[in-house]
C-alpha positions in Angstrom: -21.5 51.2 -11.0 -21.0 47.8 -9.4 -21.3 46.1 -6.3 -18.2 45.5 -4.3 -18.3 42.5 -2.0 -17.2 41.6 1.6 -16.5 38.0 2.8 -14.4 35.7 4.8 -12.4 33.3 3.2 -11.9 30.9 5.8 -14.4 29.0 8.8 -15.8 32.3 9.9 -15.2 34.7 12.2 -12.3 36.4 10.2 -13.4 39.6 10.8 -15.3 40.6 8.3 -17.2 43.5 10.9 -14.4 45.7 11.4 -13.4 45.5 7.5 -16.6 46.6 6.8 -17.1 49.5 9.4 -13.2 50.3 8.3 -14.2 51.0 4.4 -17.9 52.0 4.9 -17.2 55.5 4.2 -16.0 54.8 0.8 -20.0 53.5 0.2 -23.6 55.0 0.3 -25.1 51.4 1.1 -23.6 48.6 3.1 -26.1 45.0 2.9 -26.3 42.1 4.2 -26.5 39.1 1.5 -27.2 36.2 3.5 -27.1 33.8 7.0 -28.8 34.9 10.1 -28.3 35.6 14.0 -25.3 32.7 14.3 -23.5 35.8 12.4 -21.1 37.9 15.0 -19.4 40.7 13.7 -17.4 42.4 16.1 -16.6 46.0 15.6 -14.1 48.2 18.5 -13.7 52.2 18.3 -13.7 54.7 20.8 -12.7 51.6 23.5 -16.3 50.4 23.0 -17.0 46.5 21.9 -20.3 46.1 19.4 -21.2 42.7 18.1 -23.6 43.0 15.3 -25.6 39.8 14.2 -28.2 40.8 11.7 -27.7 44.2 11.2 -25.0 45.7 8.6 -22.0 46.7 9.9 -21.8 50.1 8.3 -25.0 51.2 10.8 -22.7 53.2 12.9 -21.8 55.4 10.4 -24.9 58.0 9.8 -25.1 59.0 6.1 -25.2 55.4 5.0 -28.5 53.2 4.3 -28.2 49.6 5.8 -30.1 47.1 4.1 -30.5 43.5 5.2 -31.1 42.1 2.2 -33.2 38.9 1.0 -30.6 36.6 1.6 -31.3 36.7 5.3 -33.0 34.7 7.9 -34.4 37.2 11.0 -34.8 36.6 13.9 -37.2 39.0 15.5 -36.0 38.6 19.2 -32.4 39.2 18.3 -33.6 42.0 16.0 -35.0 43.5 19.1 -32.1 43.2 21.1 -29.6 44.8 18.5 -32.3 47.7 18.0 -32.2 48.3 21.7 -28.5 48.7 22.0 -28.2 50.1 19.2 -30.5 53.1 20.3 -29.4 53.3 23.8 -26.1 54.9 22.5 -27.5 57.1 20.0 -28.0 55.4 16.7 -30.8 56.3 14.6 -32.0 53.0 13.6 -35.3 54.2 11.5 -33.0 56.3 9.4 -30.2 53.7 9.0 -31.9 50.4 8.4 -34.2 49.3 5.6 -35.5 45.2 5.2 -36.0 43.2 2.4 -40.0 41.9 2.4 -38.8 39.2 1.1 -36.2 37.9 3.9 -37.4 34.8 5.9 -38.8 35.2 9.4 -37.0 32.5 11.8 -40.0 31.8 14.5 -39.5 29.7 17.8 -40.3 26.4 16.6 -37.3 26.9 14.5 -35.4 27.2 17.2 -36.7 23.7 18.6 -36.2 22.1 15.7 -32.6 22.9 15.7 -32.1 21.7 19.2 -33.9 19.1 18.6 -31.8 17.6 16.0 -28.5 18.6 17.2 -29.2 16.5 20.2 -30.3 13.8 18.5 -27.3 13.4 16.4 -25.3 12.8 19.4 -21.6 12.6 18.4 -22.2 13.2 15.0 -23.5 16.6 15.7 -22.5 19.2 13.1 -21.8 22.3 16.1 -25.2 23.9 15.2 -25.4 27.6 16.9 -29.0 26.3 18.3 -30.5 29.8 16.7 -32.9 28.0 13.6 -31.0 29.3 11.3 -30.9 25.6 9.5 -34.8 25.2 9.7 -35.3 28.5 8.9 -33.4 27.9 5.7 -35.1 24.3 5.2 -38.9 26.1 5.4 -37.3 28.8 2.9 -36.3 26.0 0.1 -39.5 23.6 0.9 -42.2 26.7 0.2 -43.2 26.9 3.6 -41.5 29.9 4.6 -42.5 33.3 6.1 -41.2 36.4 5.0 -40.8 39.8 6.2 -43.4 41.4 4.1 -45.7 38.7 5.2 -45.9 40.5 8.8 -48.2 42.9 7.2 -50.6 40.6 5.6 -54.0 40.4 7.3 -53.7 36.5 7.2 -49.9 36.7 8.9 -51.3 34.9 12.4 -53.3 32.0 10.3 -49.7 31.3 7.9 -48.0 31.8 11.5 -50.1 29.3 13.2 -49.8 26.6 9.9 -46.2 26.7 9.9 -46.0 26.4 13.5 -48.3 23.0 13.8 -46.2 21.6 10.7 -43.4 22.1 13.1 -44.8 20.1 16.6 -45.6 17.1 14.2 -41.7 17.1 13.7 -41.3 18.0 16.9 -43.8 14.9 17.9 -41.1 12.3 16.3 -38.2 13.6 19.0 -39.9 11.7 21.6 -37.3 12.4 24.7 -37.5 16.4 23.4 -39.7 18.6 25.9 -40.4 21.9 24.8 -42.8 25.1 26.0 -43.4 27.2 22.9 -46.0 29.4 24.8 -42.8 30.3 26.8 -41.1 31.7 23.1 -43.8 33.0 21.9 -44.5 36.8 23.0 -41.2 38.2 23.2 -41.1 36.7 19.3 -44.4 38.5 18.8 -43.1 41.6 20.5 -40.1 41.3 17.8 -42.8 41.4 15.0 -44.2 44.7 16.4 -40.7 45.9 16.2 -40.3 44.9 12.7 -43.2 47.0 11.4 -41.8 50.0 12.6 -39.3 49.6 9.8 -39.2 50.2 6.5 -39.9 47.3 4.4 -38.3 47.6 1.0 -38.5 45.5 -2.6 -34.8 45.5 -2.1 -33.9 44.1 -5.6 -35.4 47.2 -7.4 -33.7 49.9 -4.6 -30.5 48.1 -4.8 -30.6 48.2 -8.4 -31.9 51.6 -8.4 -28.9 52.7 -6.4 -26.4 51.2 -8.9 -28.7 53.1 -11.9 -27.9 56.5 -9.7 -24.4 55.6 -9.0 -24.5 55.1 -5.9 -21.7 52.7 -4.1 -22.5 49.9 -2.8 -21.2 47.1 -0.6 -22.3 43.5 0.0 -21.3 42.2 3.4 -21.6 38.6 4.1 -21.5 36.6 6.9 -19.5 33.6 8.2 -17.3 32.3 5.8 -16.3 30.5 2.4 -15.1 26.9 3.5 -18.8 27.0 5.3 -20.9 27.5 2.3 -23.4 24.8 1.8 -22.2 24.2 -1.8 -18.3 24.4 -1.1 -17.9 24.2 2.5 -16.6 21.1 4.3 -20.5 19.7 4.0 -22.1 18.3 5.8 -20.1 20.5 8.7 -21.1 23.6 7.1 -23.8 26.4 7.3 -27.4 26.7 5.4 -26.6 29.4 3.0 -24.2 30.8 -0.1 -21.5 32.5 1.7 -19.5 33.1 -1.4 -19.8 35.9 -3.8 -22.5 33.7 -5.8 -24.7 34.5 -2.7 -24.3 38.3 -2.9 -26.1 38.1 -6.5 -29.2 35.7 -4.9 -28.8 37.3 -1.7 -29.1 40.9 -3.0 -31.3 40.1 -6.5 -27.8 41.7 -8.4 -26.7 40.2 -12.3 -23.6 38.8 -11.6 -21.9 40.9 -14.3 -22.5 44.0 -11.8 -20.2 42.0 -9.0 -16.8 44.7 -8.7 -14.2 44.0 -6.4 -14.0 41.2 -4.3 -12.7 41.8 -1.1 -11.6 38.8 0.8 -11.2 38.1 4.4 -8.8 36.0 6.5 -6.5 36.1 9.6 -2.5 35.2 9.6 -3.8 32.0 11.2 -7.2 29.9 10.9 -9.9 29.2 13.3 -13.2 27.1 13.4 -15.9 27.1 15.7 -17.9 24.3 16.2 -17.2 20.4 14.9 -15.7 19.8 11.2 -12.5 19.0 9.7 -9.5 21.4 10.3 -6.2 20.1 9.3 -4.0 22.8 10.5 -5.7 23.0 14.1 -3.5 23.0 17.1 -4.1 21.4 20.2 -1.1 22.4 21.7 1.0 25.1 23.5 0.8 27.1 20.1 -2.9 27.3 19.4 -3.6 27.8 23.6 -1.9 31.0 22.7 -3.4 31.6 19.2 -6.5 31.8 21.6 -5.7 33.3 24.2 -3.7 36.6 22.3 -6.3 37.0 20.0 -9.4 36.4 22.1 -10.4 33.7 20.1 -14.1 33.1 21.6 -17.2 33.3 20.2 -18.7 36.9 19.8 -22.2 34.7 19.6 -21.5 31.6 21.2 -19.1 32.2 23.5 -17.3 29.2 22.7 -13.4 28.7 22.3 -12.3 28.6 18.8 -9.9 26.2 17.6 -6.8 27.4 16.4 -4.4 26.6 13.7 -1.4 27.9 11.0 -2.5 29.0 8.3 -3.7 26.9 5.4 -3.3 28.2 1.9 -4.4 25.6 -0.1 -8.0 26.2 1.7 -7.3 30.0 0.6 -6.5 29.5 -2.5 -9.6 27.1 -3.2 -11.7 30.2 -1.5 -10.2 32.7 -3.7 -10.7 30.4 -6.7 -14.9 30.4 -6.1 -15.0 34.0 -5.2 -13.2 35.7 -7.8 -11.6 37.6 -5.5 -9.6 40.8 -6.5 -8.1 41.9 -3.0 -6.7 40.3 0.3 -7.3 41.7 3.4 -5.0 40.2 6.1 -6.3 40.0 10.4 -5.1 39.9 13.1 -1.4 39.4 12.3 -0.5 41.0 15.9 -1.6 37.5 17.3 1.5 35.7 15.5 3.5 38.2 17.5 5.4 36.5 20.0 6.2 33.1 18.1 9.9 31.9 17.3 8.5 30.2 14.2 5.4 30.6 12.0 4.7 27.5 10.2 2.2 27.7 6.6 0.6 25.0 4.8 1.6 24.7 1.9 0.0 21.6 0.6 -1.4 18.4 2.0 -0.4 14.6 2.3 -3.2 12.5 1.1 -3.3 9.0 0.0 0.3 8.4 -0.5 0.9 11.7 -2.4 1.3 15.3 -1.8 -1.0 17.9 -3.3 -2.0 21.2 -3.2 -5.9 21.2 -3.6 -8.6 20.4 -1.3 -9.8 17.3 -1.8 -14.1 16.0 -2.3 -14.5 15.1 1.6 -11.6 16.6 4.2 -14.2 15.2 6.2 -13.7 11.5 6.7 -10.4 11.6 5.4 -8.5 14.8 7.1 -5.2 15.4 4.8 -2.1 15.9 6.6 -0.6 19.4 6.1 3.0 20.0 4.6 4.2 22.8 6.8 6.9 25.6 5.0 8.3 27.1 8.5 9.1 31.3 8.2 10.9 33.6 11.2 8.7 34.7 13.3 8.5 38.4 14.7 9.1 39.8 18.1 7.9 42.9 17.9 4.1 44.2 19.5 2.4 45.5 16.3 -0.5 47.2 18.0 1.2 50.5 18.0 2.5 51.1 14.6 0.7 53.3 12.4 2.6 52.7 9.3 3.8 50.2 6.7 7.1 51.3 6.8 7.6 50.4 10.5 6.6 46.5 9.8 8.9 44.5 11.1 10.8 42.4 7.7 9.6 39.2 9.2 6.1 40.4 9.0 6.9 41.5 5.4 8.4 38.5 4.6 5.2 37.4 5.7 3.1 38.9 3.6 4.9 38.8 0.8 5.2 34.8 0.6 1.4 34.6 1.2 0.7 37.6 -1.7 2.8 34.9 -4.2 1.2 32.3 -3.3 -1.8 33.4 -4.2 -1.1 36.0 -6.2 -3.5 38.8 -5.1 -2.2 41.5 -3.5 -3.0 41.8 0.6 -4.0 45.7 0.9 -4.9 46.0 4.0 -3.7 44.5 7.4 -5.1 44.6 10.4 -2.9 44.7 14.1 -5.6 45.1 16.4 -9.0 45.1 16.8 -9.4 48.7 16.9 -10.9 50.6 13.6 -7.2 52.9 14.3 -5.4 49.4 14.0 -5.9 49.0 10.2 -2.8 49.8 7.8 -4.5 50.6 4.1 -1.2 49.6 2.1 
């Protein structure tokens, strides 16, 4: 058996949540490979909204074992939180979630030190979620890290409290900063208590062991490709491998047991936060990208900024994946438009190409634009392939030979019901 994998293809927020809870059935174990609580996957059924940010998305579904895998940063206050909605409409967490012992603990001088130096970069800022997720991932790579399975260690408080003062002589050098950890601390500690409840798991040998019984399994990562720290639009980018590379570190999986490689992205682009975005509208057209498809933060809250789509970013997200399937969002939200424009390619430096350049940062290339008839038809309400509109085929088509993958599933609403398997 293999692992399949999950992951968005673009900035983020592609909606990799509903995919997940969508295919779940088809798996015995759905886990989370990597980032932490700046993760908000968004999942609608029965005319009820979740937003799930460290826990897998196939928890809702009762015969399948969620792990969150090594990968992962925790926060144990937004652990609680999840836990506690989570159980106040019936889930059975205990029976549904297992934890790596070897995923990081964020703590809440993490949480200062992101805020920290977000502030301090002034202008420059990279659009940090403020939730220590960078510092988190800093302490992981420099050794000084605490880990789940540390929690039940009798010296957990004393490698707590170490960590913690390394952290206020950082802190110390941000001298217009003012901060009241003891504030943080017990709902934190509170968190911990909840986290011991759980069962803490070697998760390379039971994932492994899973595959050994034949058992499927699916890897679901968070935010998206053109954020990974290696490939991303650095430094405007996250702290961990969001690419399928990241599900085999992530999840302690040989890469030659990576299977199909579904990826992630909507009939348009969005980005949250600050970094380049060479497609993004300010204008009449992206107000209503927005406003149609709700395009706000399900952790921030913030507006995302919206844009046509761009397929040389696709392709080049494709291209490090190795992925095997499309899966096409949210194409209800182009209803409406006269035209539907696609990049094609880019302008940059006197010539036009169709790669993504070393840094889109300093140097944003200009998008060459192929313009397509839009559709005027409400998609919510079909239930079958054969009713797309040939606009919307037209659509699809173009993008499937352009890349040439095929798109096998697309979404027309955020409902699980609003998902046409092709």
């Amino acid at each position: 058996m293999a692992v399949d994998v999950l992951l968005g293809l673009q900035w983020g927020d592609e909606g990799k949540g509903k995919i997940v809870d969508v295919i779940a059935p088809r798996y015995k174990v759905i886990a989370r490979f990597q980032g932490g609580p700046n993760a908000g996957h968004t999942l609608e059924f029965d005319g009820i909204k979740h937003v799930l940010h460290t826990i897998p998305s196939g928890v809702f579904h009762d015969d399948k074992i969620n792990i969150i895998g090594n990968g992962v940063v925790i926060d144990p206050v937004v652990f609680t939180k999840e836990i506690k909605g989570l159980h106040n409409i019936g889930v059975d967490v205990h029976a549904r979630i297992v934890i790596s012992r070897k995923a990081h603990l964020i703590v809440p001088s993490h949480r200062l030190l992101d805020q920290a130096s977000e502030a301090a970069k002034g202008k420059d800022k990279i659009g940090s979620t403020l939730k220590g997720i960078g510092p988190a991932y800093m302490d992981k790579t420099g050794r000084n890290g605490l880990r789940i399975g540390d929690i039940n260690l009798p010296d957990f408080k004393k490698k707590y409290e170490a960590l913690v003062a390394k952290h206020k002589s950082i802190l110390a050098q941000y001298h217009d900063f003012k901060y009241d950890l003891a504030d943080l601390e017990p709902d934190w500690f509170e968190g911990i208590e909840l986290l011991r409840t759980f069962k803490l798991i070697n998760s390379e040998y039971v994932v492994n062991n899973y595959l050994d019984s034949r058992q499927h399994i699916l890897a679901e990562g968070a935010q998206g490709s053109l954020l990974d720290i290696d490939f991303g639009s650095y430094p405007f980018v996250t702290s961990s491998n969001t690419t399928t590379a990241g599900a085999c570190t992530g999840l302690g999986v040989a890469p030659s047991k990576i299977g199909e490689v579904y990826g992630v992205f909507k009939a348009y682009c969005t980005r949250v936060g600050s970094g380049p975005f060479p497609t993004e509208l300010e204008d009449a057209d992206g107000q209503q990208m927005r406003d149609v498809g709700r395009e706000y933060g399900s952790t921030t809250g913030r507006p995302r900024r919206c844009g046509w789509l761009d397929l040389p970013a696709l392709k080049y997200a494709n291209m490090v994946n190795g992925t095997t399937q499309l899966i096409m969002m949210k194409a209800d939200v182009l209803s409406g438009f006269d035209t539907i424009k696609i990049c094609t390619g880019y302008k940059f430096r006197g010539e036009v190409i169709d790669h993504m350049p070393y840094d889109i940062c300093t140097e944003i290339p200009e998008p060459v634009y192929t313009e397509m008839k839009g559709w005027k038809v409400d998609l919510t309400q079909i239930t079958l392939e054969a009713d797309f509109p040939q606009e919307l085929r037209d659509y699809i088509k173009f993008i499937e030979d352009k890349m040439r993958l095929p798109i096998t599933i697309v979404s027309l609403g955020p409902d699980r019901k609003q998902t046409i398997v092709r």
